[in-house]
KOLMAR-436869 format. One record per residue (C-alpha): residue number from 0; residue in one letter; x negated, y negated, z negated. Coordinates in steps of 0.5 Angstrom, whole numbers, plus 500, padded with zeros to 3 digits. Layout:
REM KOLMAR-436869
<NUM,'a',<X,Y,Z>>
...
This chain:
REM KOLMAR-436869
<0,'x',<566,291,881>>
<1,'x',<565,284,878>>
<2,'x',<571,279,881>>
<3,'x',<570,271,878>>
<4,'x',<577,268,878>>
<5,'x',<577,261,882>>
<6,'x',<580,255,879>>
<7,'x',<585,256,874>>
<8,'x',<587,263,875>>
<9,'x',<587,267,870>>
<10,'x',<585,276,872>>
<11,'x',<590,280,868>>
<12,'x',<590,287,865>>
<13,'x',<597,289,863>>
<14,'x',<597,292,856>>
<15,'x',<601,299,857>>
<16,'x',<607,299,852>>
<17,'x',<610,305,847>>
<18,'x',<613,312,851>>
<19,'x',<618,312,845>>
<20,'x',<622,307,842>>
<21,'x',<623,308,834>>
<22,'x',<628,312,834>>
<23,'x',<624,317,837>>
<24,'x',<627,319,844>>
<25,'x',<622,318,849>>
<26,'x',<623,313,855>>
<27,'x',<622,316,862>>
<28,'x',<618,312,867>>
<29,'x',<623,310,871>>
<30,'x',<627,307,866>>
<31,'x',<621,303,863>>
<32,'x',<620,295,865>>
<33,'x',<613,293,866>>
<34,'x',<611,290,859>>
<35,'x',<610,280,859>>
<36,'x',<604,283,855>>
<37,'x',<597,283,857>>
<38,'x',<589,282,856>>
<39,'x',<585,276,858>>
<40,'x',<579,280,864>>
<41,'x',<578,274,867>>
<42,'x',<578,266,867>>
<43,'x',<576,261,872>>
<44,'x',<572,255,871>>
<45,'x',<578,251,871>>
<46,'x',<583,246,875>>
<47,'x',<580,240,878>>
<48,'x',<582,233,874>>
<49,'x',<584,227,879>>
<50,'x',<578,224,876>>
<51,'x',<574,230,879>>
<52,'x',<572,233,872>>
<53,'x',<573,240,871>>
<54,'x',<579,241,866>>
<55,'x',<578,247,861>>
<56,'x',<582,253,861>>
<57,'x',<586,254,854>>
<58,'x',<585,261,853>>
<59,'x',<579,266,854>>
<60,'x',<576,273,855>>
<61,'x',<579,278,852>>
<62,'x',<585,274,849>>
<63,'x',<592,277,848>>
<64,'x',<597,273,851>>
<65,'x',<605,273,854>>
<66,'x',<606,271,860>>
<67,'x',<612,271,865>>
<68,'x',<616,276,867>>
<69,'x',<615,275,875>>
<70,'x',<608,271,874>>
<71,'x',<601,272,879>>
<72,'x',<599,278,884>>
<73,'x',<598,284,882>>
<74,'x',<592,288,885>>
<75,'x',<589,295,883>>
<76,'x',<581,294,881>>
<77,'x',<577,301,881>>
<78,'x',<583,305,881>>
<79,'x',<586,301,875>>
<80,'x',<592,295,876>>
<81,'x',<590,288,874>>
<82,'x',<594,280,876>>
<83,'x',<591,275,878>>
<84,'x',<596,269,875>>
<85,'x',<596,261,873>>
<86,'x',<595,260,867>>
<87,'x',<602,256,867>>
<88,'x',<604,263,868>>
<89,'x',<602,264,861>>
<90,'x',<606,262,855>>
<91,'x',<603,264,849>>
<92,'x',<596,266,846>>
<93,'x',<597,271,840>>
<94,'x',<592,275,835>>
């Protein structure tokens, strides 16, 4: 399914963190938080400025980046779950 965000959201893929910590005990499911890291999927053309040109979105596919820990919508796509954010949920970019 190819889904085109509008505006300036932003689709998401979680990026999955480590079953173990680095003392090697391994941390159930349950206990586990959902990690603020992510891969850019998709982005919008960008936000509207109030003179009616498009602002560009500061990040792109396929970037890295932290987001909050609250932000967007998640929803599942083919089986496997993305969220759709703002990129004013996104607070950092990092290689």
């Amino acid at each position: 399914m190819k889904i085109r965000p509008l505006n300036d959201r932003v689709l998401v893929l979680r990026v999955e963190e480590e079953k173990k910590t680095s003392g090697g005990i391994i941390i159930p499911d349950t206990a586990k938080e959902k990690p603020q890291e992510g891969k850019v999927a998709a982005t919008g053309p960008g936000k509207m400025g109030d003179d009616g040109k498009r602002i560009p979105l500061e990040v792109k596919t396929g970037d890295r980046i932290l987001f909050a820990k609250y932000a967007g919508t998640e929803i599942k796509i083919d089986g496997v779950e993305h969220i759709f954010m703002k990129q004013d949920d996104i607070l950092a970019v990092y290689a």
